[in-house]
Every structure is written in structure tokens, then in C-alpha cells.
N, C-alpha and C positions, 0 to 999 in steps of 0.2 A: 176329630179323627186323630190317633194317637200312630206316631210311625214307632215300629220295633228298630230298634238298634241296627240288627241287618237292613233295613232296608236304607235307615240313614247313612250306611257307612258306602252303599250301593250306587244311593245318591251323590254323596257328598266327588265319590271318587272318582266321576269323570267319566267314568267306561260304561256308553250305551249299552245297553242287552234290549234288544226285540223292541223296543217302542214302552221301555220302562219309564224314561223322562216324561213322557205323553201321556201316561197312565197317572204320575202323580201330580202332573198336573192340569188333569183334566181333574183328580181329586182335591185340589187348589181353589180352584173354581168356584168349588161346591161348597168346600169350610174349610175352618180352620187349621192346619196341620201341626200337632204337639207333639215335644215333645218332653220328659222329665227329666229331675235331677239325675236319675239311675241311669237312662241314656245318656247325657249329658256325662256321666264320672266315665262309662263304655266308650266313650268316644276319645276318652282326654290321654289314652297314650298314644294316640296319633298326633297329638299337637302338642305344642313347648309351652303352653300357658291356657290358661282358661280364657283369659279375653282371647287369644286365637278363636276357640271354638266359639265362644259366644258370635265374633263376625263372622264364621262360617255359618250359623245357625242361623244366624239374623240373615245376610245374603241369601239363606237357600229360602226363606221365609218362612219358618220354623218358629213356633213360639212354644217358649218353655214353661209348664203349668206345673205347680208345688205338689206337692204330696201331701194329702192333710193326713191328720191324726185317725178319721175312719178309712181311709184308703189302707194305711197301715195295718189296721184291725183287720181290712178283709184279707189284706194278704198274708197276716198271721195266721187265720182262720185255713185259710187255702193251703197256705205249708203244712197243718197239721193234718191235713188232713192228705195230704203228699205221704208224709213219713206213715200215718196208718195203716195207707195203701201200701207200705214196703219200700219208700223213696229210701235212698240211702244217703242220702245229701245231708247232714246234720247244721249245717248254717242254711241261712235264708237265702236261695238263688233268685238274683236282681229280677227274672219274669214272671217270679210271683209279685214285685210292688209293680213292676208296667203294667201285667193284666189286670191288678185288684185297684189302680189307677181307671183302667180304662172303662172295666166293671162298675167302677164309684159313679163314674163321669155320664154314664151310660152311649161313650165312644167305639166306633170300630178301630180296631185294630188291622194295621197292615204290616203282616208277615210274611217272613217264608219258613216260621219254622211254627208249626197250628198245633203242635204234638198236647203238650203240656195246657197251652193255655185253654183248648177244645176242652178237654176234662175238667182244668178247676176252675173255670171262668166260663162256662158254658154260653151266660149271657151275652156274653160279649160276641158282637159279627167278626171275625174272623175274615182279614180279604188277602187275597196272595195278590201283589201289584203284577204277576207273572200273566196268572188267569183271568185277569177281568179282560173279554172284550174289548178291541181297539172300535171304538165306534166311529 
């Protein structure tokens, strides 16, 4: 299961919301929780050095999975077909390589932002950590 940047930053920052800490880790549990280099670069002007985040990421139990060479294919794939549809974004926005990651991986995704990735990444479970039931 791959965390979106929002939610790492959610995590990382200390501040309860509703039974969010209990959500992810009841999704702990269950598996694995990753997350990539692109998250990993999103996270790093909150910190003064990369070993910072790597012990925050390592402490929160966070593992960081590479990006292969077809991950990158599918989220080239994905951007073109963004600008087709009218995107106006001319460089590659980092949540086409987390969804076509996640996509590759055949991992859910947990966000809070489903806009984008619900379209080019269809396959991908989509979970808002907001709405899952507190069981």
C-alpha cells in the first residue's frame, strides 16, 4: 500500500484528525506501507538533510520502494494522455510517477486528493484514510 505525500506529511506532523493515526495503522497491520523517491524529494523541504527524513520515515515505518524503468513508462503514458485531454501542465506532475507506481505495483493508494489519479490510474483502489470506517 503506497501513502500519497498528503497523507505522509498528515502523518508525519503530529496533529490527530478524527481517528486518522488508527486508520493507518490498522492499515500497518495489514501491509506494507510505501513510500517513493518522488514522495521522499515532497517531503525533503521540511527537513535540513535526507538522512533527517529517511529516520522520520524509517520511525514512522515507512519503506521506500524505487521507481523502475516501466513504472516510468506508465506514467509517461498517463501524462500524455493528461495533455490530450487539455491538461495544461507541460512537465511531468510528481502524482503521475506515485499513481503509475502504484498502478505497476498493483498497490492501493491512500489519499485525500482521488481527482487525477481516479482518471489516469483507474486501476488503482483509491482510499481516503478520512472515510474508511473506524472498526
Amino acid at each position: 500500500m503506497m501513502l500519497d505525500t498528503n497523507v505522509v506529511i498528515e502523518l508525519l506532523s503530529g496533529s490527530e484528525t478524527s481517528g486518522f493515526y488508527d486508520r493507518i495503522a490498522r492499515f500497518k497491520a495489514k501491509r506494507d506501507l510505501f513510500i517513493n523517491e518522488i514522495i521522499f524529494a515532497e517531503l525533503s523541504g521540511r527537513y535540513r538533510s535526507w538522512q533527517d527524513i529517511a529516520k522520520v520515515v524509517d520511525y514512522a515505518g515507512l519503506k521506500v520502494a524505487r521507481l523502475s524503468l516501466s513504472h516510468c513508462h506508465l506514467a509517461g503514458v498517463a501524462f500524455s494522455a493528461y495533455r490530450r485531454d487539455g491538461g495544461t501542465r507541460t512537465t511531468m506532475l510528481p502524482d503521475f510517477l506515485i499513481g503509475a507506481h502504484a498502478a505497476g505495483e498493483g498497490w492501493p493508494l491512500v489519499t485525500r486528493d482521488r481527482r487525477g489519479f481516479s482518471k489516469y490510474f483507474p486501476e488503482v483502489e483509491l482510499v481516503d484514510p478520512m472515510k474508511v470506517p473506524n472498526d
